[in-house]
C-alpha positions in Angstrom: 24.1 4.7 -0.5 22.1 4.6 2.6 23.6 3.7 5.7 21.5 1.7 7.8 20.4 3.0 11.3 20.0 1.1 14.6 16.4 1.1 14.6 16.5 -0.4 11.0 19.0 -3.2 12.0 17.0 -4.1 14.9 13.8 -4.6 13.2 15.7 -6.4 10.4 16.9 -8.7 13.2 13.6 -8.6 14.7 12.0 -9.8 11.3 14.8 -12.5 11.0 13.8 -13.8 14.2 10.4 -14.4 13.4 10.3 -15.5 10.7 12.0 -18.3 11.3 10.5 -19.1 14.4 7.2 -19.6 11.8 9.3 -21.5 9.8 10.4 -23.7 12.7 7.1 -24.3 13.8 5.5 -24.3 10.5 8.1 -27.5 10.2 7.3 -28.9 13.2 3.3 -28.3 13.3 2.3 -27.5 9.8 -1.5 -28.8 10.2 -1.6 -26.1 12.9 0.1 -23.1 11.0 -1.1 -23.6 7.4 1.5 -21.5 5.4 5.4 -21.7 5.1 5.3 -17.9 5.6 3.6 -15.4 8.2 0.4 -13.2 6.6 2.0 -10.3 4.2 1.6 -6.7 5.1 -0.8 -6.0 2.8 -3.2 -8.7 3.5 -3.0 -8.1 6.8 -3.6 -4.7 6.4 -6.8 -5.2 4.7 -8.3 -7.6 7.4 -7.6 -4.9 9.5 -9.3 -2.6 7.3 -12.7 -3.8 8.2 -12.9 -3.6 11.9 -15.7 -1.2 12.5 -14.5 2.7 13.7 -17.9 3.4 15.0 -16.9 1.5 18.4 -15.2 1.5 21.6 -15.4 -2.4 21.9 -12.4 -4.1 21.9 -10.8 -6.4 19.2 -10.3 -9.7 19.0 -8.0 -12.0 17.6 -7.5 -15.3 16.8 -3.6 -17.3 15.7 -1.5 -14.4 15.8 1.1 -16.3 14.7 4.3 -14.0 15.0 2.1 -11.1 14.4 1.4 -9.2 11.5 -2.2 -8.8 11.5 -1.5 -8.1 15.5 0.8 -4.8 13.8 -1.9 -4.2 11.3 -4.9 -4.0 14.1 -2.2 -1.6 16.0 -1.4 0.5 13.1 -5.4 0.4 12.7 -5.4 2.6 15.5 -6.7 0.2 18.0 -5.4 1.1 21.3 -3.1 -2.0 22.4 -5.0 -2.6 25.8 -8.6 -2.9 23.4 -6.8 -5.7 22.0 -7.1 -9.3 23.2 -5.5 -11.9 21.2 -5.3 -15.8 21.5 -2.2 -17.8 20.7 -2.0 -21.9 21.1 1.9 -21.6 20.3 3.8 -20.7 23.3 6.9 -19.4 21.3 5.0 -17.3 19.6 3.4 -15.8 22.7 6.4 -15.4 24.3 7.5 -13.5 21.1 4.6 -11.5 20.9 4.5 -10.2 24.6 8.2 -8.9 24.2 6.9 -7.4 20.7 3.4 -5.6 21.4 3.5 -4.8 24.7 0.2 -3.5 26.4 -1.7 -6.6 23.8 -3.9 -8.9 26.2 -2.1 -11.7 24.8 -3.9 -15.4 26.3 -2.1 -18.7 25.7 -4.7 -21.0 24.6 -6.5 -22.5 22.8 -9.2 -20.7 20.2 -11.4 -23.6 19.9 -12.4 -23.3 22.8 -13.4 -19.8 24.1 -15.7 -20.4 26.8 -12.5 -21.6 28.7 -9.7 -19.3 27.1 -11.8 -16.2 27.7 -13.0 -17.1 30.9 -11.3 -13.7 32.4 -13.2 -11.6 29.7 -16.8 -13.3 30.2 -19.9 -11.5 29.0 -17.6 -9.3 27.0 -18.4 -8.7 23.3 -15.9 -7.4 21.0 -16.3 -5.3 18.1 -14.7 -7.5 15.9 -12.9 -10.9 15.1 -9.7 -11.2 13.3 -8.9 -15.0 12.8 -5.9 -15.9 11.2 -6.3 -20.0 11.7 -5.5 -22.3 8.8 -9.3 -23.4 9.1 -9.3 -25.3 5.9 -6.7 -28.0 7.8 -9.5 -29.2 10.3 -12.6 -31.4 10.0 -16.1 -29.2 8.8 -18.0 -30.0 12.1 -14.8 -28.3 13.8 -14.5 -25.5 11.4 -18.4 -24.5 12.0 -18.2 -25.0 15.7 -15.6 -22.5 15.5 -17.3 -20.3 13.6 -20.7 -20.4 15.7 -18.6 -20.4 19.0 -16.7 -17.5 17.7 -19.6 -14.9 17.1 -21.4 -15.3 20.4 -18.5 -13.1 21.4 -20.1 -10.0 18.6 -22.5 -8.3 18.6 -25.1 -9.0 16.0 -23.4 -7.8 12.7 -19.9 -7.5 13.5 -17.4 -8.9 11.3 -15.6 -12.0 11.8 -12.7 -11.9 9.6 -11.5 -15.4 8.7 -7.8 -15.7 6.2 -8.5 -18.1 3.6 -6.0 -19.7 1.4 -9.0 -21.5 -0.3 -11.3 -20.8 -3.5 -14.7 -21.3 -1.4 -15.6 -19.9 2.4 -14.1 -22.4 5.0 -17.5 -22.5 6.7 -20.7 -22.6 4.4 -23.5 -19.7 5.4 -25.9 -20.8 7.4 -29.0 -19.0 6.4 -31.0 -17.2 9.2 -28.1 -17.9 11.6 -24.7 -15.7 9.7 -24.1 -14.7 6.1 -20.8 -14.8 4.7 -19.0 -12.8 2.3 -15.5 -12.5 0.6 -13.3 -10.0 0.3 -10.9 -8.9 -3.0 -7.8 -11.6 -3.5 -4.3 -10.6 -2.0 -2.2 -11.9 -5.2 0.9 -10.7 -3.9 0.4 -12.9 -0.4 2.1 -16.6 -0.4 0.2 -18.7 -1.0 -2.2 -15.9 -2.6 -5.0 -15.2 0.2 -8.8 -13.7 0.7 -10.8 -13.2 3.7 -14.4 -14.5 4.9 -16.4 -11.8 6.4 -19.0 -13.8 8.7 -22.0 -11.6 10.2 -24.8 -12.7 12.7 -28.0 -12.5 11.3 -30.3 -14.0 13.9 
């Protein structure tokens, strides 16, 4: 039998912790965290999987949450100071800043960028990792955040949307940004897929 070490015990206690701070909030403010449990490992990993390599531009993401794609973009290899993630929820930020230290972590509010990123203006990032429950808000909100969101990449870098749904939270907008999916995530709850946007103009 395997005893369990300290640093197992801890991040047992660690993964206790947040998960039911998700939970909690998830009860509290389900419009605005869309799934009774965080993003698997394995999804996670593969959103992570298509940040480009061929780049020293930072990362960024969107909804953290409690932060597994956060681990995922780390384990990446993305250098925790090339990291710059936005979280609404301030439990969660305060739960991420003791977790991931070195992460830019901003508390506010992704739908608005021009005013969250104020401190990073004229900054492009290599990638966008958005893990918002899009499908929960109005389509003129969804799109805005879409078109809002890649003005910060350069043209034909990924934005990475999560996706509970069948059918691309924002529709392509032909000429503007294309849109692709990626393979399902069966073993995710509920089972998941992501929406590679790309500028095109």
């Amino acid at each position: 039998m395997t005893e369990n070490t300290p640093q197992k015990d801890r991040t047992f206690r660690e993964r206790v912790v947040s998960d039911f701070r998700f939970l909690k909030s998830w009860a509290k403010q389900p419009k605005s965290v869309g799934s009774i449990t965080p993003t698997s490992k394995i999804a996670a990993r593969l959103m992570a999987s298509h940040i480009p390599t061929d780049s020293d531009l930072p990362v960024l993401e969107l909804g953290p949450g409690t932060g597994p794609i956060t681990r995922a973009i780390l384990d990446f290899g993305i250098n925790p100071s090339k990291l710059v993630s936005i979280e609404y929820n301030h439990d969660f930020c305060t739960l991420l800043r003791k977790s991931y230290p070195g992460v830019n972590f901003i508390e506010g509010d992704a739908f608005d960028l021009e005013t969250t990123l104020a401190e990073f203006k004229d900054q492009k990032f290599r990638a966008l990792l958005s893990g918002l429950p899009l499908l929960n808000f109005p389509t003129e909100k969804r799109s805005d955040y879409v078109t809002e969101g890649l003005k910060w990449l350069p043209k034909g870098a990924p934005f990475i949307q999560l996706c509970y749904g069948p059918k691309p939270p924002v529709k392509a907008l032909p000429g503007v940004y294309s849109v692709e999916p990626t393979k399902w995530v069966l073993s995710n709850v509920p089972p998941a897929r992501f929406w590679i946007y790309r500028q095109t103009a």
